[in-house]
C-alpha positions in Angstrom: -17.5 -23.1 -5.7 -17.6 -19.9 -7.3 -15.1 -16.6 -7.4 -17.9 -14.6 -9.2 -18.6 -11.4 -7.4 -21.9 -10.6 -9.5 -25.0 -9.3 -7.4 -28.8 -9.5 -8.1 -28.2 -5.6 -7.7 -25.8 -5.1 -10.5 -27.3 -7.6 -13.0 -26.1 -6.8 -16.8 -28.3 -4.2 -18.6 -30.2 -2.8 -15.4 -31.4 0.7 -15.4 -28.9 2.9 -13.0 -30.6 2.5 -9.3 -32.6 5.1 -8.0 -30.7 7.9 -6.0 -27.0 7.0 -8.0 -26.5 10.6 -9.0 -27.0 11.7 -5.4 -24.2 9.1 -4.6 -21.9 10.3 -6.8 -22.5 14.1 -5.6 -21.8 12.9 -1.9 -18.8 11.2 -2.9 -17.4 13.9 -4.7 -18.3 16.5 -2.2 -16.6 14.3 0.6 -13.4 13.9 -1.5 -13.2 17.8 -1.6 -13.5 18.0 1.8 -11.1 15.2 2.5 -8.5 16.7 -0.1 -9.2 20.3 1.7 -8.3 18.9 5.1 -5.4 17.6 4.0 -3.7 20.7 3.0 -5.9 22.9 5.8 -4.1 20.2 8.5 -0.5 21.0 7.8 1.3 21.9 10.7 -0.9 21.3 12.8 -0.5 18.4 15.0 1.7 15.4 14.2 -1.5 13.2 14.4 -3.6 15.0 12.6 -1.6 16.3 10.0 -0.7 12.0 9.5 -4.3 11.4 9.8 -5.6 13.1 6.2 -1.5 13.5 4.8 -1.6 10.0 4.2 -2.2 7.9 1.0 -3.8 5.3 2.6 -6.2 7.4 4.1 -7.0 9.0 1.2 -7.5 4.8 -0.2 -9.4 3.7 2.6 -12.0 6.4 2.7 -12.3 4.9 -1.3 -12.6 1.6 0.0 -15.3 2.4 2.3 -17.2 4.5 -0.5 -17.1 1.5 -2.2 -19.0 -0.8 0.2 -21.4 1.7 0.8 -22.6 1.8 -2.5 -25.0 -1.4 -3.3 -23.7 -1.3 -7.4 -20.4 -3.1 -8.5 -20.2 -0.8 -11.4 -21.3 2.2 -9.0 -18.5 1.3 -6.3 -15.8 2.0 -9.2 -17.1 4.7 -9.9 -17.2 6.0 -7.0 -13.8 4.9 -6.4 -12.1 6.8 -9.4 -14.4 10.1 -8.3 -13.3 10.0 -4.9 -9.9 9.9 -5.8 -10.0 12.7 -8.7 -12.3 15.0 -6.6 -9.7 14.4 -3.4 -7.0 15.6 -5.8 -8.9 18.4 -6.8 -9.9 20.0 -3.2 -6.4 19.4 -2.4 -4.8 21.3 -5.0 -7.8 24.5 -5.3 -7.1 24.5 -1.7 -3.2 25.0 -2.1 -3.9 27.1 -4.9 -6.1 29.7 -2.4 -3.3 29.4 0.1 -1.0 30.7 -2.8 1.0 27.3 -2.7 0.8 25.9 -6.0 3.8 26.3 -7.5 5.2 25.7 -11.4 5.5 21.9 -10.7 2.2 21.8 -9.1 0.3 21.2 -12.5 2.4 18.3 -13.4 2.3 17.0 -9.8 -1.3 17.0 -9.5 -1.7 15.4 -13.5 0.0 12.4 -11.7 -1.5 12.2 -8.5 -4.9 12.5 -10.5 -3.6 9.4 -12.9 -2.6 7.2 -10.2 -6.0 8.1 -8.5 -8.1 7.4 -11.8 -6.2 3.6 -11.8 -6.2 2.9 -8.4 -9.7 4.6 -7.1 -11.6 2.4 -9.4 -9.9 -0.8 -7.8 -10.4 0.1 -4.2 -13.8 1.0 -5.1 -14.6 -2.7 -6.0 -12.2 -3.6 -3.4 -14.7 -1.8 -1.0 -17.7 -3.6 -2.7 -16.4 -7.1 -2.5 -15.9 -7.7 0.7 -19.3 -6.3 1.8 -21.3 -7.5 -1.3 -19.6 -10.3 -3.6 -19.1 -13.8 -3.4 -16.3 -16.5 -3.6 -12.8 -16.5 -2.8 -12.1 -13.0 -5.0 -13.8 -11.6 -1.7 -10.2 -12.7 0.1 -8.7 -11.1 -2.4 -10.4 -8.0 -2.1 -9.8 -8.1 1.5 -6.0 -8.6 0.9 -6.1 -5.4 -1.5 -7.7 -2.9 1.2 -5.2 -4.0 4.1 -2.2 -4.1 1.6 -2.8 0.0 1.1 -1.7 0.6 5.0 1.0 -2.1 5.5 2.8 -0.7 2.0 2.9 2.8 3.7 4.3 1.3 6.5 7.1 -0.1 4.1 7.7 3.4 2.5 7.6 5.3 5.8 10.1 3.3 7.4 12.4 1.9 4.0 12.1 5.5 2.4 11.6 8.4 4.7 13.1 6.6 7.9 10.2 8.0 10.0 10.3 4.2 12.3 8.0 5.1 14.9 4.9 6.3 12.4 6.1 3.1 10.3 5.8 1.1 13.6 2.6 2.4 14.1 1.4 2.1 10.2 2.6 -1.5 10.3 0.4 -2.5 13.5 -2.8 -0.9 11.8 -2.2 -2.8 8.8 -1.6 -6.0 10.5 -4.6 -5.2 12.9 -7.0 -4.0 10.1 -5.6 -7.8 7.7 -6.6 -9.5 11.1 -10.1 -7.9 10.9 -10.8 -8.5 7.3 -9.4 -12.6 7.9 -11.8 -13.2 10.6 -14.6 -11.4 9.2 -14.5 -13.6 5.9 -13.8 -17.0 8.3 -17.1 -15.9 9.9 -18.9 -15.5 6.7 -17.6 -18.7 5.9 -15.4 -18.1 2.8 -13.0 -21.6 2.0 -10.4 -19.7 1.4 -10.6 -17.0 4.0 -6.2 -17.1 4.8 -6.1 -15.8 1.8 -6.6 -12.2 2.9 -4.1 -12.6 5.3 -1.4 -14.3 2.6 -1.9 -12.0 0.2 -1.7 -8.7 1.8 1.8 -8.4 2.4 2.1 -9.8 -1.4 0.1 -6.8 -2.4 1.9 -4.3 0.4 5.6 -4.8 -1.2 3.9 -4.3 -4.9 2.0 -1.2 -3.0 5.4 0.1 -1.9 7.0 -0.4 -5.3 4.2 1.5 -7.0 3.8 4.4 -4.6 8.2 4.5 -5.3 7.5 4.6 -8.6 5.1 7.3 -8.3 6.6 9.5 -6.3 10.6 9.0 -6.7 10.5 8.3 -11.1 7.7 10.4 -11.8 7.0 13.7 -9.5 10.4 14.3 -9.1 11.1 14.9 -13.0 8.2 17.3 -13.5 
């Protein structure tokens, strides 16, 4: 039984595949546009102000870059620009709107640092579950769904907002249940993994994203 995740396409000393720059470019031109949105959305409606204002949608559209792409190496990649260039549309765009404030430079240096550790993981993440092989692909499967159930945590442990954290929560559970059955199907042995695992990773998710945004923004 192997936990190896290595694929025929992103064999050790290959040549970069064919069309990879034109990857990248999408991927950073969608996480403009994403990080745009974001700050375009505010005020608008609840929903869709929730639907781009959200970490985990800002992760999950990195995930999904990351099983589009058919490289490991790539999907990383892809995964830390996608975060960085997210950050940047979101913070030219506040910048145009005459919103970026003394803090903001500090603000977005950390955003941009958390994005640069944790795009590169949900980039694999992303690329795993599609692509890899073994049990590391429950793993990877745990690590997506973990991103919406800890925003659940922090919605309704930090910021009280219960009914979004309700809602977060079921997604999360919903999107875990997804991920199990698609790994059972594929025939992983250890497919319950996923579904162990994910609240693991969703308190750790929590702790990180308190970290982030109690400990460091609010002293710079």
């Amino acid at each position: 039984m192997t936990t190896a995740t290595t694929s025929h396409r992103d064999a050790p000393g290959t040549a970069p595949a064919p069309g990879t720059g034109a990857v990248l470019v999408a991927t950073a031109a969608f996480g403009l546009l994403l990080g745009w949105a974001t700050y375009a959305l505010h005020g608008t409606t609840p929903l869709l102000e929730r639907a781009t204002n959200s970490v985990s949608t800002w992760i999950l559209w990195t995930a999904a870059a990351g099983a589009l792409v058919r490289g490991r190496s790539l999907a990383a990649w892809c995964g830390a620009l996608m975060m960085l260039a997210t950050c940047g549309g979101y913070y030219a765009a506040s910048t145009l709107g005459d919103d970026f404030g003394a803090g903001g430079l500090g603000t977005a240096a950390v955003w941009s640092v958390a994005g640069l550790a944790g795009g590169p993981l949900l980039g694999w993440a992303g690329w795993t579950v599609r692509r890899g092989r073994g049990n590391v692909r429950a793993v990877a499967g745990a690590v997506i769904a973990m991103v919406v159930l800890g925003e659940g945590l922090w919605l309704g442990l930090e910021l009280r907002y219960w009914t979004e954290a309700a809602v977060f929560l079921a997604v999360g559970v919903l999107l875990t249940a997804f991920l199990t059955f698609r790994l059972a199907r594929s025939r992983e042995p250890r497919f319950w993994w996923c579904a162990v695992l994910a609240p693991v990773f969703a308190v750790a998710f929590y702790c990180a994203e308190k970290l982030v945004l109690d400990s460091l923004i609010g002293t710079v």
